[in-house]
Structures are given as structure tokens and as C-alpha cells.
C-alpha positions, -999 to 999 in steps of 0.1 A, spaced: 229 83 157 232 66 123 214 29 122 217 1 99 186 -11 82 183 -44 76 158 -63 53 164 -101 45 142 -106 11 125 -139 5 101 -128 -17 121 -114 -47 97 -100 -62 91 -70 -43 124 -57 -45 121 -32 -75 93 -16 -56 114 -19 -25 143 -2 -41 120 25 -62 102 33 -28 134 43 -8 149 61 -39 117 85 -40 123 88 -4 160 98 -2 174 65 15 217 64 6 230 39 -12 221 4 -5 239 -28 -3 221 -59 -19 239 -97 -11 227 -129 -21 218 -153 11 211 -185 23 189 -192 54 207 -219 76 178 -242 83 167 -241 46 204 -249 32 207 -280 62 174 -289 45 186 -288 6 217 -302 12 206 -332 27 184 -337 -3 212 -333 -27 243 -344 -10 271 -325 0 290 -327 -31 268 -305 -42 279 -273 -21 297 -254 -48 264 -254 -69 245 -239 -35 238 -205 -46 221 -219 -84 192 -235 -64 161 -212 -67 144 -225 -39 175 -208 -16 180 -178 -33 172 -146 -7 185 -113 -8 197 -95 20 196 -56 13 217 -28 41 212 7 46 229 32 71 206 61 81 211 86 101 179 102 105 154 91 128 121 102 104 142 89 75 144 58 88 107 53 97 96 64 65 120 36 52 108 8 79 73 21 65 81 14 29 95 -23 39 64 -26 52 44 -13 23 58 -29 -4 63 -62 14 27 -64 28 37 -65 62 64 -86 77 40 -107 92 30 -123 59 51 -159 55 75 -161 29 83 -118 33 112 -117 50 128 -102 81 133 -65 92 166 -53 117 174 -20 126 208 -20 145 227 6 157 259 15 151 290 32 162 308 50 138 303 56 96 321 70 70 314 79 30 273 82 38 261 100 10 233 125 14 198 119 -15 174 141 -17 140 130 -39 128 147 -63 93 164 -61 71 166 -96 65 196 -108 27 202 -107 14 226 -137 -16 234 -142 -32 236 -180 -35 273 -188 -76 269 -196 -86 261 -160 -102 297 -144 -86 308 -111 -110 297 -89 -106 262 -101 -72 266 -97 -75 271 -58 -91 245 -57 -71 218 -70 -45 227 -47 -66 222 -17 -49 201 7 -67 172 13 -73 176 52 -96 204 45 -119 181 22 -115 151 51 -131 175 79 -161 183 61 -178 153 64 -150 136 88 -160 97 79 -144 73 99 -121 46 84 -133 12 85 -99 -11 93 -97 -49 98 -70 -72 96 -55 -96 74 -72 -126 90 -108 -108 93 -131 -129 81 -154 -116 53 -182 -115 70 -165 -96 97 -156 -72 72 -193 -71 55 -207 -64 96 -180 -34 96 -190 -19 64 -233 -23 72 -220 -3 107 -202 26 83 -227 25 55 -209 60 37 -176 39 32 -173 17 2 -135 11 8 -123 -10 41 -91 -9 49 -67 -38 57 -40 -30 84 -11 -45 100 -13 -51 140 1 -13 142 -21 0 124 0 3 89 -23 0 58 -14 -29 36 -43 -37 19 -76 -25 2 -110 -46 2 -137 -24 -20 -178 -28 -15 -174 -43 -48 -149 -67 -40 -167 -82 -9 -202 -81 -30 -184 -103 -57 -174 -128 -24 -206 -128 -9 -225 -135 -39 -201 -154 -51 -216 -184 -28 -257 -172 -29 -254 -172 -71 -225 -192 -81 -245 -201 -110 -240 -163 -124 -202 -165 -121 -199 -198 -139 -219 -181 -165 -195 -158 -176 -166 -182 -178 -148 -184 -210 -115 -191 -209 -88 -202 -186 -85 -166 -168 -118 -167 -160 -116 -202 -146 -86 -191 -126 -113 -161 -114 -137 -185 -104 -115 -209 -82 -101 -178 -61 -130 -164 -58 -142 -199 -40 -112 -199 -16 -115 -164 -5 -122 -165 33 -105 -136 50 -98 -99 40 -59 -107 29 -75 -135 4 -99 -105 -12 -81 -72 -10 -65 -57 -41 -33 -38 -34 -30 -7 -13 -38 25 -28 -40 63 -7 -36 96 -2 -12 118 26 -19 143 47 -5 176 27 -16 156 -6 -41 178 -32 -77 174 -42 -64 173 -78 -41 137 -66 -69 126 -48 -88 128 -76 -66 115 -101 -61 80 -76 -99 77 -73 -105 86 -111 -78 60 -122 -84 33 -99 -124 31 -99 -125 41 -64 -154 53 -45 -130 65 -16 -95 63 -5 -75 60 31 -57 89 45 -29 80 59 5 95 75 40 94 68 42 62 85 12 44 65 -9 48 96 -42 53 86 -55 85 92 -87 96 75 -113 85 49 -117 108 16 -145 98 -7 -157 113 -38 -190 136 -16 -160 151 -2 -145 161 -27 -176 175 -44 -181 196 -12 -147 211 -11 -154 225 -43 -188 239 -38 -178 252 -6 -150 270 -22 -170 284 -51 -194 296 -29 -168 311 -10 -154 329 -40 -193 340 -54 -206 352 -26 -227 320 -27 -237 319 -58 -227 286 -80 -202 293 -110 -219 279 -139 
């Protein structure tokens, strides 16, 4: 049964990414209309006076966009639900937005995307054996070593978060989650280090302060209580992904690690640079009879 997607947008600035998301992932054609919550338009106009209705959709502070999608496949439509999520960091979040799925009867003109897939191609220098294993799929590199995930909340407390990582001392990267489980966030070892001794040596942070950015730096860094103030945003690999994309994220991002995670953003798995450095041994041994390729 075809359903109607509905996302009211209050935080404008995620709706390229919002958009781009569902392209990739062959959502139809969606509607975008300009909106005004009720309770905030009661609000502005008795600031400004009625007179001032016609001018109602030129006041910034009521601008919202309400974007409509009909799909009618059910996976489709989590994947999209999954993106919302993503991109908006969780609904949960004030000032996000609000999600609807509704159903509905009958539909007509739905046009059918399909996304385009990049075309992977490898350089001609790499030897045949390397080959292999670039296009390993990343669950066989996750099962080696088969680390668990550390996952917290938004409202974890750093210290919480430091206690979880002491507990899983072979993952640098924690994961921050929505209530079901739907990554929205990253917190690295480094990240929380900074925090934490951020408030034993302030005295070294102050140091290094030269200009206004850095200033800027310095006063978040003295607010940051809980794992949605520190973490950076949300970066991972999917089941069926390759060593050679896992590699590339953890390469360009100055990773130690990276979440697995399903269609869904569910977190899955942990894949961390060891792993990857096992896959590749293991399959060179493989193809050597055990002997390393040097």
C-alpha cells in the first residue's frame, strides 16, 4: 500500500542533505511547501499586530518547510524514515521537526527512481591478490575480531561515556544513538580526551588561543556536558560495504574505527583499522600458502 511521508522542517538547514539523501536512495518526487506552526504564528502576531498578516510568511523566525512523499514500498520507506532521521539528528532533537507516515487510499502519476550506483575501478597497477581484497565485504573483516560497539545516548554524560570506553578498551570510537537504536552521532577517544582534560589542564587550552576561532573552541569546549554536546557528525560503514570504502572513510576522516550499521542506521558492528589489517593478511596467506607477499 502506497504511504505518504511526511516531514515538517524547522531546521532549514538540513534540507539539502535531506533532499540529496532520498535522491541517492530512489525516493519519487517530493513536494516542498512553506508553513507556519499555529502556536508560533498566535505568538508573532500578537507581537506585531494583525495588520501585519499579509507580511506573515517574510518573518524568518516562522519560516518551516513541510516536505510530502508517496511511497509505495515498505523497505523504501524505512530507508527514507531512516534518512529523516540521519540527516536531522534524530527527531527527538528540539527545533528538528516532525515525522508522519499516513496511509492512503488511492495514487496516481507516482513515478518510479532508481539511484545510481558508482562505478568502482580499480587502478590497473594493483596485483590480483590485492584486488580480492579490496572487494572484501566488510562483514568478513567485522567477525575476525567481532568488537562490540560501544553506544550511548544523546544525554550520556561524558563521564558515562569515558566508564563505557575504559569497559571496551579496543574501541576508540563510541557511538551516539537514538532511543531505537539509529546512529546519529560520533564521540572519538580523542574527542572525549580533549573534554576531560579540558577541565584537569585548562591552562594548556588557553595556551594555544590565538584568535577568535580558537576562543570560540575554548568556550564549547567548557560547556560540553553530555555526548550530543561533544560528538562530531555521524560517519559509517554498511553491511555489503568494501574494505577499500572502509578504508577510504577511516583514511579521510582520522578514524581509528567506524560503526557498522544496517539499512535502517541501526548499529550493527564495530570495524577498526586491526581489522582491516587482518583481513588482508589472512587473505594473503590464504593465496601464499602462508607465506607473506612482500
Amino acid at each position: 500500500m502506497t504511504q505518504l511521508l511526511i516531514v515538517i522542517l524547522d531546521d532549514l538547514k538540513c534540507m539539502p542533505d535531506l533532499l540529496k539523501a532520498w535522491k541517492a536512495i530512489g525516493v519519487p518526487g517530493v513536494t516542498i511547501m512553506e508553513s507556519v506552526g499555529a502556536y508560533r504564528m498566535e505568538t508573532w502576531l500578537s507581537r506585531v499586530g494583525l495588520g501585519s498578516l499579509d507580511r506573515l510568511f517574510e518573518a524568518k523566525e516562522l519560516r518551516r518547510r513541510t516536505l510530502f512523499a508517496a511511497i509505495d514500498k515498505d523497505d523504501l520507506l524505512d530507508q527514507a524514515v531512516a534518512e529523516a532521521e540521519r540527516t536531522l539528528g534524530g527527531f527527538e532533537r528540539p527545533g528538528s521537526g516532525l515525522l508522519l507516515v499516513l496511509p492512503t487510499t488511492q495514487i496516481r502519476g507516482i513515478q518510479k527512481v532508481q539511484s545510481k550506483k558508482p562505478k568502482n575501478i580499480s587502478p590497473p597497477a594493483v596485483l590480483p591478490n590485492w584486488v580480492k581484497l579490496r572487494n572484501t565485504p566488510i562483514e568478513k573483516a567485522v567477525d575476525i575480531i567481532n568488537l562490540v560497539p560501544i553506544c550511548v545516548n544523546p544525554d550520556t554524560s561524558l563521564n558515562e561515556t569515558a566508564q563505557a570506553m575504559l569497559a571496551h578498551p579496543s574501541v576508540h570510537v563510541a557511538c551516539v544513538v537514538t532511543k531505537d537504536g539509529r546512529l546519529v552521532g560520533l564521540l572519538s577517544l580523542r574527542d572525549l580526551a580533549d573534554d576531560i582534560f579540558f577541565h584537569i589542564f585548562p591552562e594548556e587550552f588557553l595556551s594555544e588561543i590565538h584568535d577568535l576561532e580558537k576562543a570560540g573552541e575554548f568556550a564549547n569546549l567548557s560547556r560540553m556536558r553530555t555526548a550530543a554536546d561533544a560528538m562530531r557528525d555521524p560517519i559509517w560503514v554498511k553491511l555489503g560495504d568494501t574494505v577499500k570504502y572502509a578504508f577510504k572513510l577511516l583514511h579521510e576522516n582520522g578514524l581509528p574505527g567506524l560503526p557498522v550499521v544496517d539499512e535502517q542506521y541501526h548499529v550493527v558492528g564495530y570495524i577498526n583499522l586491526l581489522e582491516l589489517l587482518a583481513i588482508g593478511l589472512k587473505l594473503d596467506s590464504e593465496e601464499y600458502g602462508g607465506e607473506s607477499n612482500t
